[in-house]
Structures are given as structure tokens and as C-alpha cells.
N, C-alpha and C positions, 0 to 999 in steps of 0.2 A: 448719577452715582447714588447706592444707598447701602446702607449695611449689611453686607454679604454674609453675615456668621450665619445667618442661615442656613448655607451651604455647606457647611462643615460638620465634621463628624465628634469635633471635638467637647468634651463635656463641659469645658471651662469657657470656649469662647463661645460656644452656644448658649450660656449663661448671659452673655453681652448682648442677643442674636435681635433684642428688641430696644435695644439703645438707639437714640436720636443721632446719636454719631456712626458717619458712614464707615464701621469697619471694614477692613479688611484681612485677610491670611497674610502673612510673611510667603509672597513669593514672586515671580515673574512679574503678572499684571501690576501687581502695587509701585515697583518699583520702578517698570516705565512708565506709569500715570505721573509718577511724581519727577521723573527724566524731561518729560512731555510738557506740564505743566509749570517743570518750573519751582518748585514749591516743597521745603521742606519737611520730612517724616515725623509723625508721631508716633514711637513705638511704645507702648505698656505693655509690660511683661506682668505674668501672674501666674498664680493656680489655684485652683479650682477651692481650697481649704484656706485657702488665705482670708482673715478676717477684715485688715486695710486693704487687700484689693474690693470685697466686697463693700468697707467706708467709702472708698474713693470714686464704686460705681456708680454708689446711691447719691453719692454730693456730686457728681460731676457729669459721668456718662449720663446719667437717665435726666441729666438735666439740659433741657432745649437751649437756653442759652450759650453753657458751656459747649454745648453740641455745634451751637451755629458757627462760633466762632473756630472750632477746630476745623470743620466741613470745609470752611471759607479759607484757610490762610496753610491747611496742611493734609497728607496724605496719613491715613490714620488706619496701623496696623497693633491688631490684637495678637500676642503672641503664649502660648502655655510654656513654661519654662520645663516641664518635664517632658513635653512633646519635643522639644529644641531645646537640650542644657549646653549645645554648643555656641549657641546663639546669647543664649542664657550668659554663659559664662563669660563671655566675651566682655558685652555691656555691665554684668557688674563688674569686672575690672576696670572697665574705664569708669567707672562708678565710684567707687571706691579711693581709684586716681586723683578724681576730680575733685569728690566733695571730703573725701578722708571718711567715708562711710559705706553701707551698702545695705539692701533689702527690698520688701516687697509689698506692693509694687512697685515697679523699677518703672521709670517715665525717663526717655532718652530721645532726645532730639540729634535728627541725623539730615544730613546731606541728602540729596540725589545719588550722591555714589558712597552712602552707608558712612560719612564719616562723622565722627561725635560734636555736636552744637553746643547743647548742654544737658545735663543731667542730674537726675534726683531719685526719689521716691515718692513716698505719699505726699500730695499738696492738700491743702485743704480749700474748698470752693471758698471760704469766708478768710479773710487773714489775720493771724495771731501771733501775738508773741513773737514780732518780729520776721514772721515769716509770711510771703505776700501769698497771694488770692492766685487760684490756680489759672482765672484770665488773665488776673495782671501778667503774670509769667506769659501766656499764650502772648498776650497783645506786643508785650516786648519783643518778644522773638520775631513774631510778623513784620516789628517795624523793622529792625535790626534787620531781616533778611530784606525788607523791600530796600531800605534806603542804604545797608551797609553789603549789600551780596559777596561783593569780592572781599571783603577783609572778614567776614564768617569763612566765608569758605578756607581762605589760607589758614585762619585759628584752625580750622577743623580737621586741617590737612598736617600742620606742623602735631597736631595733639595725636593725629592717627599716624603718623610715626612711632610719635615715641610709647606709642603703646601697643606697638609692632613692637618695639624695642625690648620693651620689658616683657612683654608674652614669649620671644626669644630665647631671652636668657634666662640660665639655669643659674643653679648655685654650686659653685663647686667645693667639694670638701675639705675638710681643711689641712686635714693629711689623708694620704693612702692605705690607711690601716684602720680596721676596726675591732678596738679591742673594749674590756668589759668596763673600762672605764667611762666609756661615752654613753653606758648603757645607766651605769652609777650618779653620773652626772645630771641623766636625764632624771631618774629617780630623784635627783636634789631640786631640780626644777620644779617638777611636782609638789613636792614638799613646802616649797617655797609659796605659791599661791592656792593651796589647799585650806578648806573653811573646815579647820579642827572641831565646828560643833554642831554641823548640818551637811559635812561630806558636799564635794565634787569642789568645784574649780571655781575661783576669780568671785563674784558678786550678782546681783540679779541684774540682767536676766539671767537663770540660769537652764544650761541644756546638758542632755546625761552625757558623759565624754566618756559614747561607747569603745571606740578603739582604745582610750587610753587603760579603761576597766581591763580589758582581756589583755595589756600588755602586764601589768600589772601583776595579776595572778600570775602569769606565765613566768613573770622575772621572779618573783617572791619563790614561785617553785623550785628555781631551778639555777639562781646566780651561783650556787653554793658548788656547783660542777665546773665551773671558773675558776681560773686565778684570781687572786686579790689576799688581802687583810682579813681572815675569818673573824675578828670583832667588827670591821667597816661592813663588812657581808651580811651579818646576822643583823645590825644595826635597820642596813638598807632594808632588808626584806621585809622585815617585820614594818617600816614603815609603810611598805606596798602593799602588804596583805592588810594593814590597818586601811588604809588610804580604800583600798577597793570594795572592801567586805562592807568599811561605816556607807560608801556613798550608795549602795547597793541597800544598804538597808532603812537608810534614810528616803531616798526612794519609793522604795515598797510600803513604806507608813506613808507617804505625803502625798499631797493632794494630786499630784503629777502623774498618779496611779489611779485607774478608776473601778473605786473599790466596789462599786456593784457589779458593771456588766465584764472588766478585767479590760486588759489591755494599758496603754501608757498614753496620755496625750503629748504632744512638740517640746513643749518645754512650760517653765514657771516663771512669772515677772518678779516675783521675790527670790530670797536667800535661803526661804525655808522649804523648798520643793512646795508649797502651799497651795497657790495662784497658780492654775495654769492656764495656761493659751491653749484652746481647747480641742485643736483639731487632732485629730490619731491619723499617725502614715504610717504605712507599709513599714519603710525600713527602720523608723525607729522599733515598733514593734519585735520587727527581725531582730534586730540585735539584742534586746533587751532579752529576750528568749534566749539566744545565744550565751550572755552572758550569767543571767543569773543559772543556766543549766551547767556553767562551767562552776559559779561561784557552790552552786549546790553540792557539787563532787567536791570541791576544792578545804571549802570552810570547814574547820576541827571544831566548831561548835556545832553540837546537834539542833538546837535547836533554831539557829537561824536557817542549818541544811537545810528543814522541814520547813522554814518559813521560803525560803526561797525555790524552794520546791513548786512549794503549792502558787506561788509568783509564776513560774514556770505555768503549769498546768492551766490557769484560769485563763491565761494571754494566749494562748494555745486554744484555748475555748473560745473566748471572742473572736482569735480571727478567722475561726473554722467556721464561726455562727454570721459574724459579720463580713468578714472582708473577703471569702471564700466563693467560687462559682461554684457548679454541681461538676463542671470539667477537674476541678481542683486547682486550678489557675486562681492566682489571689492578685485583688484590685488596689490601688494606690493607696487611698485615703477617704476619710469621714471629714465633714465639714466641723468647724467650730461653731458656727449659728443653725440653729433651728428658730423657723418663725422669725427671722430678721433680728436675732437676740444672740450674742457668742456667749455660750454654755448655757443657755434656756433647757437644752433635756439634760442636763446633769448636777445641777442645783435644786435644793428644797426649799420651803418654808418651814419654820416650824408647824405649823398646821399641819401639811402636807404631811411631816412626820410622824405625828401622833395619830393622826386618822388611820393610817397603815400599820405602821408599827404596831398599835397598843398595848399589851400587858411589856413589851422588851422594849419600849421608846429608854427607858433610864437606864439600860443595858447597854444599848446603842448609844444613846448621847453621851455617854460618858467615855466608850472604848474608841469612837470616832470622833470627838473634841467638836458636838453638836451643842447647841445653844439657842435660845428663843429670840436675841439678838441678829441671831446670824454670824458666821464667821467670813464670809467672803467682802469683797469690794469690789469695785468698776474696775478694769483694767486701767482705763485712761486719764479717769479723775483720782483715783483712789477712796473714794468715798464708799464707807462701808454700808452694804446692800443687807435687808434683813431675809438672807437666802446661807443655807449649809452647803458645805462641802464635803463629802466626807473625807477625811486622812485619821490615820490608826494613831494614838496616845503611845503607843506601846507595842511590838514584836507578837501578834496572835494571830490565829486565823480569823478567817471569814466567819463573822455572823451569821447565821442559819435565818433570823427572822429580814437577812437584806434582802432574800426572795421575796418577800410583800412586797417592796420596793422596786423591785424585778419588774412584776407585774404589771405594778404602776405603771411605770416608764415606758411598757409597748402604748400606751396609751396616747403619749406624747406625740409630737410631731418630730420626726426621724431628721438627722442631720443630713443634708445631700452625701451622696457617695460617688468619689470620684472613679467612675468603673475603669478607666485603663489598664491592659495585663501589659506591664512592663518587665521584659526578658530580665533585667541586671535587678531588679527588683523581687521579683521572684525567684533569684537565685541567692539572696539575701535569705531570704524566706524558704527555702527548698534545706539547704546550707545549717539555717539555725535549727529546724525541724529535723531533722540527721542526728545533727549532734544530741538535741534534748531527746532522741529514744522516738521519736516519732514516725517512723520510719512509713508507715502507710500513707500520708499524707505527703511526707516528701516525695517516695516515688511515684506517686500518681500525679501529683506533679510534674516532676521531669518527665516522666514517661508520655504526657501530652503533650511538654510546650514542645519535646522531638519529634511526638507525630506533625504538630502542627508545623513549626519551621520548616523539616527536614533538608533540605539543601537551601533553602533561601532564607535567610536570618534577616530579622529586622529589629528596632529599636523598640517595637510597641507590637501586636494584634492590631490590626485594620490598620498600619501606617503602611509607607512604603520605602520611611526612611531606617538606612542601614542601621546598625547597632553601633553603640560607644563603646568605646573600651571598658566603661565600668561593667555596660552589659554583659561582653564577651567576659571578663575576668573575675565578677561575681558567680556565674553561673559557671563554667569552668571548674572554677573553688567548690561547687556545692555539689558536684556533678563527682569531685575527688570524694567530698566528706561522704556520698552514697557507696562508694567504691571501699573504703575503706570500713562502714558500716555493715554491710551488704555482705562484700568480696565477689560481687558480681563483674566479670570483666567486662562488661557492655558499657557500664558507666566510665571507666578508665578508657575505653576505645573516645568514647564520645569526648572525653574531656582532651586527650590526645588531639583529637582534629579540631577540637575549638580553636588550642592551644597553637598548633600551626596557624590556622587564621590569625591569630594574634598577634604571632610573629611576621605573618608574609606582611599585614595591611598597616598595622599601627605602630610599626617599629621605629625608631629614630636609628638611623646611621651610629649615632655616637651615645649611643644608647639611651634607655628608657622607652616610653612610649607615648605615643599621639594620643590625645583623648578623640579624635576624629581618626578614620581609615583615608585612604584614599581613595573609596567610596561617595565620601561625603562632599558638601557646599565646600567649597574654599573661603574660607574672610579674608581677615588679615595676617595671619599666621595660626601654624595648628599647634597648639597647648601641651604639653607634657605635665597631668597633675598630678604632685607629689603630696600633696597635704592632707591631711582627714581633715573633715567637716561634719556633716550631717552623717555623710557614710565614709565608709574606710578607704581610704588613696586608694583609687584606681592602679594607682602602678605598681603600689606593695603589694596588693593581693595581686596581680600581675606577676610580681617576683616571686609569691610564696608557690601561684599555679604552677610555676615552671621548677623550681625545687622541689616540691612535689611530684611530680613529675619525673623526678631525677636526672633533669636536663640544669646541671649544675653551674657546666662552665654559661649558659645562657644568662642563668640567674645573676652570677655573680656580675658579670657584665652590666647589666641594667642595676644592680643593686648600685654598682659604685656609682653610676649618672645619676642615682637619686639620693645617695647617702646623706649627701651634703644639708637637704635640708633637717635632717635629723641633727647633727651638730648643732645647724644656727637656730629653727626653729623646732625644738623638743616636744614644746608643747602642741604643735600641729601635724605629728612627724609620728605618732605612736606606732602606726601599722607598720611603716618603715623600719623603726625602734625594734618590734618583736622581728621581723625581720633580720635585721644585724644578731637579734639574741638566739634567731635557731641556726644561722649561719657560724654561729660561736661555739654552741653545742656542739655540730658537726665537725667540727675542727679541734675543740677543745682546747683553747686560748687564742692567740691572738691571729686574724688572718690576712694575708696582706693579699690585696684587691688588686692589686698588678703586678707583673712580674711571671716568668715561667714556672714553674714547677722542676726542682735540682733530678725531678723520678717520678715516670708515670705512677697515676696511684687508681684505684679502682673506685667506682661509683657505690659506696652503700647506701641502701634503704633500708629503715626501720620503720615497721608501718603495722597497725596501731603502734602510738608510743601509749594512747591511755589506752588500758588494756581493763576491759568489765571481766569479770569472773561469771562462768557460767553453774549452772547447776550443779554440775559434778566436780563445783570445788574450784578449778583452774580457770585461769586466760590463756588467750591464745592470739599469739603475735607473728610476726617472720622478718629473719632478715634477709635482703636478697643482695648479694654482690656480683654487682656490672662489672666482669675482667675486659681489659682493654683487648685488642683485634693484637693475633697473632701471640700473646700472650697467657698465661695461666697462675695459679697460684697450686698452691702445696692443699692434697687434702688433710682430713682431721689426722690423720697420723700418717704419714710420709713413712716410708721405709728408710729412707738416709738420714742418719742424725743432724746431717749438718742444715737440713732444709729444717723453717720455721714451719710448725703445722697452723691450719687456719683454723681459729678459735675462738667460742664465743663466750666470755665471762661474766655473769649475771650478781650484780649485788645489792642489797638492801632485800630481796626476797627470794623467796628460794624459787628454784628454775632449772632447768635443763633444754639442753638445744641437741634435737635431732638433723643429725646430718645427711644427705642423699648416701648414695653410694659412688664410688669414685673412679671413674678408670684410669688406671695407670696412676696411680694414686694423685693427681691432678683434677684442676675443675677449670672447663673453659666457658666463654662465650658470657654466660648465667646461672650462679646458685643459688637456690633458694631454703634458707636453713630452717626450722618451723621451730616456733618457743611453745613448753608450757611451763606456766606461771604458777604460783603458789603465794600468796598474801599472809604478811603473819600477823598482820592488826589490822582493822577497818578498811583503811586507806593508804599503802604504802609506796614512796618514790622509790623508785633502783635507778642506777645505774647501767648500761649494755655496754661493754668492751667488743670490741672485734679485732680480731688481729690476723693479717693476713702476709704473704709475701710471693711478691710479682715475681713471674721467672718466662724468660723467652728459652728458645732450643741451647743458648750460648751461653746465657748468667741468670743470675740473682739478682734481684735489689735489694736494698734493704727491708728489713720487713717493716711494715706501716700499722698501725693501731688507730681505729676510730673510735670515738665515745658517745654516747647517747644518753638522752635523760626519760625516762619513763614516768607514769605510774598506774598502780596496781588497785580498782577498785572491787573490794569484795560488795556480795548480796546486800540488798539493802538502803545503799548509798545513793 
């Protein structure tokens, strides 16, 4: 046997392909080798950006001892956590189980038949501070399996239980209603661990908590179309739009942001966005795009609008320039080291800076908090390094003389690029490109990764394993945001038939969804995730596709199987959170998640709710109402007084809603009413009333009123 990465296609374990240790793939063969022999699995998990998986290589993989001793006592599988996040996610939960922590690399000893031994992360080859030598750990294990076999195995058998167990269970809510209170609530959580004087969340490390940003704005817009306390209301919101706007702008000055070539790196080891961990992925990217193009329309200062604009536009630039094919399919991620160094191409010297710069060096070191000192440190030691970073002192644009700098830098040695085109990833990225006004770039995107899929969808380009749900229900979402941009019905067709796949393969009985289909490997049980992390809960934008969609009663279904973790955990729960908060809009107070309906009610869509103003002054929106089968409503003026006429009331901006024409003064099946809009300052919110009333051949119901929350962006914004 010898190290098979050879043989693979993949860009992270071909990274491995010339290690002294015999890897192998996660699959068949590995697994009866180690059946066969007897002999339990080593499995490391990584990718390819990861800066400790690449420590852990250099200390251990490429080390011949370390190697002989793994060769000899175990079956040793390399695995990419983004080629397998089900795999992935599996072992950090028992990871996290076990030691009360989690990360990467992930180093997980298993059984012959997959079940947990022991677990960790990075070991270091040398041992310190309490923590042993990455043979010592090997050599225990080997004895412990030779002399103690049967009592490993049953630890590993009782532990893989119970974490069947807890992959199981959900959380259930803690009432059957969701009202604006729990939306209030979450906002005080917020509040609660928010750093009043560097924006975002909890302590370093810190990471941008994009879902929670976009919940954020969305509540501050729009709680005030709720019930509640109009002083607890205004209180809240303004604490949201503070909370979103400071972390958004703290951000975009700090080191976290890279203010030459644009784009965001993972996150920062300090409190000050300063320090970052230096690799750039895909969906942070995405979202950060996403959000600051919402914060742009949203924020009543002009001048951060314009800073976060041009935040916008440069991230849009790098990933066109860097992470971009000529197909328009866009790749995972950039590495953190260049030259065996994490952040070697994105630090100076002072040298470095004044040879380049010259006559603006005191322009720049002053507006980027530059020094001959240096302002960075080691990651690991903290010992300050005489190398700059840049982050902005102050709310400006880009410096014109950081093109010298530009320049410089092709010069350098490039960070590896993780090339994989990952479907739920580019639809992260398809999605945020939509909404910021990009619209070439998104649909030439979608419009290839359709040619390419077309009936057989997968998780990756060149894999053959099926799609996750995050895949299916990222791109879905992004496939609406074109449909809505656009109004092309083609995108709306495609997101429809996604959206049934969603439903047929990853559905739970009792609702929510599998992060696996019934496509995929079986483990131990299949996941239902309800939490944001890195990216936004697979099962909330799962419920928002299907709302959107105007498959309502679907939605609400699967909402109520995940609500629950919104109550307990808020601050993991955000995607979920806006969820509950457009499900409120639509209702307009409280709605209760079980129970019949006292009277059929019809299906609205309002769609844009943000509505752009075009040249000739106006927006332009529509409502459509889905009447139930066998059923109809009254048109705009009914001939009998006593019928309710259906009608659409527009407030905060001026508007007018054209109506079809009607036969028999009745509308069945589907109407579709067209808005145009009129703005009377900058940036205005309305309100949309619809009022309608069901009637079969026999009766009346009573008439029903939905409410909607908008807004109106004029030229400019």
C-alpha cells in the first residue's frame, strides 16, 4: 500500500499526494482494508485554505516518522470537508461532543465499522503546554486497540449511539405561535453580546455574522407594521440599524477587508476586525456583497451609502478578477499562505512602502494606520512582526496611489486557489450578484451551471456525488432573486423544479429537511440543519424558497419543525428569525402555526417588495392573488353593494394599482394587479393593503385583508 492521492481529482488531497503517509479517499477500498486488517481508521478532515491543516501537514504528514507509525498501526483516510460536509458534519458533532470544541483539522479515530475512538483537532508533532505529541496520541491508541480491542470497541459503540441520539432530536418550540415578540426578544439577545465599540458579536475571534446583518436591517425596516409598544418598537429598531450599519462599517475600515486587491478574508483573531486569518472563500464573499448592497439602499447616511457602495463594487471586482472562470462559474477559495507564510502576499514593510508609494507614502500611512514599526503580529505567538496591514483610520475611499501597490503584488507569489465550482456556493454568489444590480454576471452564471447540470445535478463539477440541500436551496433562492430582477419566467420555471426535488428527496415526514437526499451514503442518521454558521441555515432559506414560491401552507409546515431553534438559540437562528419576521408581515400579527383556518383565504404575492425607480420616474411591482379551486373573489367594483370589491391600498408613497378586466365582475383561478409607484423623498417605506372576498356559487366569506411592507428606492441610491 502507498498514498493513493494521486489518484484524485481533488485540489486539497492532492495537496497531501506526496506525503510519506499511505493515504487514501473516503470510500469502499479503505474501509475493507481496515475490515480486513483489523485495524483502526485515521481520518483528517480539511481544506484546501486551511492554514492549521497546512501546520499539521508540514509537522506530521511529510514527516517519515510520524508517517511510519500511522502506515503501521492504522488505515489512513484524507478527506475535503467541502467535497463531504456530510461527512464533515457528522465528525464535528461528535467532536464537539467529545472534547466541547470543534475545528480544523479535524483528526478522528474510528472503528472498522465508522464508529468514534477518539477525537481532536490540530496535534502538534512536538508537545506543549500540556498537550501530548501527535505520536504519543498514535502510540496509545495502537496499544489500547491491540491489548484493550473489545472495550474500544463497545466505548465506541455506546458513544455512537448517543450521537445517533442527538443528530435525531430536534428542538421543539416552545409555544405554537409566532409572534413579534420573539422577534423583540431576539433583538435583546443581540444587544446583549454586541461590542458597542468595534461592532459584531462576542470577542476574538471574530467572524462577520452575515445572516444575522440582513436580519437586522430587515427588522429595523419593518417591525413598525407589527403590533407592540410604539416606544419599545422605535427603541428596538434603532438599536438594529445601529447594531448592523456600526458592524458593517467597522468592517469595511478593518483589516478583515483587503483594501488593495478588495474582497474580505475568514475572519480576525482580534476584537478589532484587525488581524485576519487570511484565506478568502466564496461565501463569505457572497454574502458580504449581499449585505453591504442591502446596507447601501438601506442606511439614511449618505455618506456611509457611498462608502458601502464602493465596498460593494470592488468585492465584485476581485471576485470577477480572482475567483471567476471565463465560463462565469466562480471557485471556492484563496489560500492564506503564499511561499509556506499565512498572509506573506498581503503584508508590507515599511521599505516596501515607500519604494512604491513615494510622493503619497504620508497620505497613505496616515489614512491606513501605516507605521515603520509595523502594525501586525504572528497569529500564534502574538509577537509583533515589523510588516503593515492595511485597515482605513476613518470612513473614505480608496486611495488612487494603492495601484502602485497593485502592481507590486502581481509580482508576488499567488496564494493557491481552491478551484472547485460548487452548485450551493454559486448560488450564494449568483443570488448576492442579483440583488447588488449585477445582473450580467449572475445570469451567465445560472445560465451555464443549467447548461451544465441540466437533468443530473451534483454537489460539485467533476464529482458524482449528489447535491446537499444547502446546494439545492441556495441556488433555488438565487434562481427566485433572477426571476424577480429579470421577470424572466424561465428562472421561476427552474426554481419551481428545483424546489420539487427539495421536496420529493430531503423532506422529513414531520417536517423540515435532511441535509442529505435519499440519494446520498447513509451514516448514522441524516441531519436536519437549522442553524447559521459560516453560511445561512440550509432549512431557512429552504422555507424562504418555498414562500416565495407561494407554496405557503409548505412553508409554514417546515417553519414550525425549525422555529424552535429560534426561541432557544437566537443567536444561531438569524435566517430562521427573518423567516418568522416575513411570515408576520404576511399575516400582519400574530400567526398560529397549527390549527385549521375558521375560511378559506387566497394565496397573495407581492413581488418586488424593494421596488427601484426607473427613468421615467416610477417602480414597478404586482400583486398576484392565487383564488382557491371552485371559488372566486369580487372584482374592483362589483355591481351589488353588498359584495366587498377587491382592492389594493398603497401608503407611505404615492401609487396606483391597475386592475385586469373582469368577467362577470368576478376573478378566478389567478389575478395579477400591476403597481406603479411614485417616491416622494430618496428612499421611501409604504405599506400594500389588499382586500379581498371569497365567494363560491352559494355564499360569501368574510372578506380578508393582507398587509405588506415595501420600499421605494428612487435614482441614485
Amino acid at each position: 500500500m502507498s498514498n493513493r492521492l494521486h489518484l484524485s481529482n481533488n485540489p486539497y488531497l492532492r495537496q497531501h499526494k506526496d506525503n510519506p503517509v499511505h493515504w487514501q479517499e473516503w470510500g469502499t477500498e479503505a474501509w475493507e482494508q481496515a475490515e480486513r486488517e483489523n485495524k483502526p481508521v485515521f481520518l483528517s478532515i480539511g481544506y484546501s485554505t486551511c492554514h492549521w491543516c497546512h501546520v499539521m501537514a508540514h509537522e506530521s504528514f511529510e514527516d517519515r516518522e510520524t508517517a511510519d507509525v500511522l502506515n503501521t498501526h492504522f488505515v489512513n483516510i484524507k478527506l475535503d470537508r467541502e467535497e463531504r460536509p456530510d461527512i464533515d458534519d457528522l465528525f464535528m458533532t461528535a467532536t464537539q461532543l467529545a472534547t466541547g470544541h470543534g475545528g480544523w483539522p479535524l483528526s478522528i479515530f474510528l472503528t472498522p465499522d465508522k464508529k468514534p475512538i477518539f477525537a481532536g483537532t490540530y496535534f502538534p508533532k512536538e508537545g506543549r503546554q500540556g498537550v501530548p505529541s501527535f505520536v504519543t496520541i498514535l502510540n496509545a491508541l495502537a496499544s489500547a486497540w491491540r491489548d484493550e480491542e473489545a472495550e474500544v470497541r463497545s466505548k465506541a459503540e455506546e458513544f455512537a449511539q448517543g450521537l445517533e441520539s442527538v443528530l435525531e432530536k430536534g428542538v421543539a418550540p416552545v409555544s405554537t405561535q409566532i409572534d413579534p415578540g420573539l422577534l423583540d426578544q431576539a433583538i435583546q439577545h443581540f444587544h446583549g453580546d454586541y461590542d458597542y465599540e468595534k461592532g459584531g458579536f462576542g470577542s476574538e475571534p471574530k467572524f462577520p455574522p452575515h445572516a444575522t446583518i440582513e436580519f437586522l436591517i430587515r427588522y429595523a425596516q419593518t417591525r413598525h407594521h407589527l403590533v407592540g409598544d410604539v416606544a419599545i418598537i422605535e427603541n428596538l429598531t434603532g438599536e438594529a440599524s445601529m447594531m448592523a450599519f456600526q458592524t458593517l462599517e467597522e468592517m469595511a475600515k478593518g483589516g478583515i477587508r483587503d483594501h488593495l486587491r478588495g474582497g474580505f478574508h475568514r475572519y480576525t483573531v482580534d476584537e478589532e476586525w484587525h488581524l485576519p486569518h487570511f484565506e478568502k472563500m466564496l461565501y463569505d464573499n457572497a454574502q458580504m456583497i449581499r449585505n453591504y448592497a442591502l446596507a447601501a439602499r438601506a442606511v439614511d447616511v449618505p455618506e456611509l451609502s457611498t462608502f458601502f457602495q464602493e465596498v460593494v463594487d470592488q468585492t465584485v471586482d476581485f471576485v470577477q478578477r480572482e475567483m471567476m472562470t471565463e465560463e462565469g462559474l466562480f471557485l471556492s477559495a484563496l489560500d492564506a499562505d503564499s511561499d509556506g507564510e499565512e498572509g506573506a502576499y498581503y503584508v508590507w514593510s515599511w521599505q516596501e512602502l515607500e519604494s512604491n508609494l513615494g510622493d503619497s507614502m504620508g497620505e497613505v500611512a496616515e489614512l491606513y494606520g501605516l507605521n515603520e514599526r509595523g502594525n501586525f503580529s504572528d497569529e500564534a505567538t502574538g509577537i509583533p512582526i515589523p510588516k503593515n496591514i492595511l485597515h482605513l483610520q476613518a470612513v473614505a475611499r480608496r486611495h488612487p496611489a494603492l495601484d502602485r501597490l497593485m502592481v507590486e503584488s502581481e509580482s508576488r507569489a499567488r496564494p493557491f486557489v481552491d478551484d472547485k465550482r460548487i452548485f450551493g456556493l454559486n448560488g450564494l454568489m449568483i443570488s448576492a450578484l442579483a440583488r447588488a444590480g449585477y445582473l450580467d454576471l449572475a445570469t451567465k452564471c445560472a445560465s451555464n451551471w443549467l447548461k451544465i447540470t441540466d437533468d443530473a445535478l451534483y454537489h460539485q463539477i467533476g464529482s458524482t456525488s449528489p447535491p446537499f440541500l444547502d446546494d439545492i436551496a441556495y441556488f433555488t433562492d438565487a434562481l427566485l432573486d433572477l426571476h424577480v430582477q429579470t421577470s424572466d419566467p424561465k428562472w421561476k420555471e427552474a426554481a419551481e423544479s428545483l424546489a420539487d426535488r427539495m421536496i420529493e428527496h430531503f423532506s422529513c415526514e414531520s417536517g423540515g429537511f435532511y441535509f442529505t437526499s435519499t440519494m446520498h451514503e447513509k451514516l448514522y442518521s441524516r441531519t436536519i440543519p437549522a442553524m447559521d454558521n459560516a453560511m445561512p441555515s440550509p432549512n431557512g432559506v429552504a422555507v424562504r424558497v418555498l414562500r416565495r414560491l407561494g407554496r405557503q401552507e409548505e412553508a409554514l409546515r417546515h417553519l414550525t419543525a425549525i422555529y424552535g431553534w429560534a426561541q432557544r438559540l437566537p443567536g444561531a437562528s438569524s435566517t430562521i428569525l427573518l423567516e418568522c419576521l416575513e411570515q408576520l408581515l404576511i399575516a400582519e400579527g400574530e400567526l398560529r402555526l397549527e390549527g385549521a383556518k375558521s375560511q378559506p383565504s387566497a394565496e397573495i404575492e407581492f413581488d418586488p417588495r424593494e421596488v427601484i425607480v426607473g427613468e421615467d420616474g416610477f417602480g414597478y411591482s404586482k400583486v398576484i392573488i392565487r383564488i382557491p379551486k371552485d371559488l372566486h373573489i369580487n372584482s374592483h367594483s362589483p355591481g351589488a353593494h353588498w359584495l366587498t370589491p377587491t382592492t389594493v391600498r398603497i401608503d407611505g408613497v404615492y401609487g396606483e394599482a391597475g386592475f385586469p378586466d373582469a368577467e362577470h365582475d368576478r376573478y378566478e383561478d389567478e389575478v395579477e394587479i400591476h403597481l406603479r409607484l411614485k417616491a416622494k423623498t430618496r428612499t421611501d417605506e409604504f405599506e400594500l393593503s389588499v382586500t379581498y372576498q371569497l365567494c363560491s356559487e352559494s355564499e360569501c366569506y368574510l372578506a380578508q385583508e393582507a398587509r405588506f411592507a415595501g420600499v421605494l428606492i428612487a435614482p441614485g441610491d
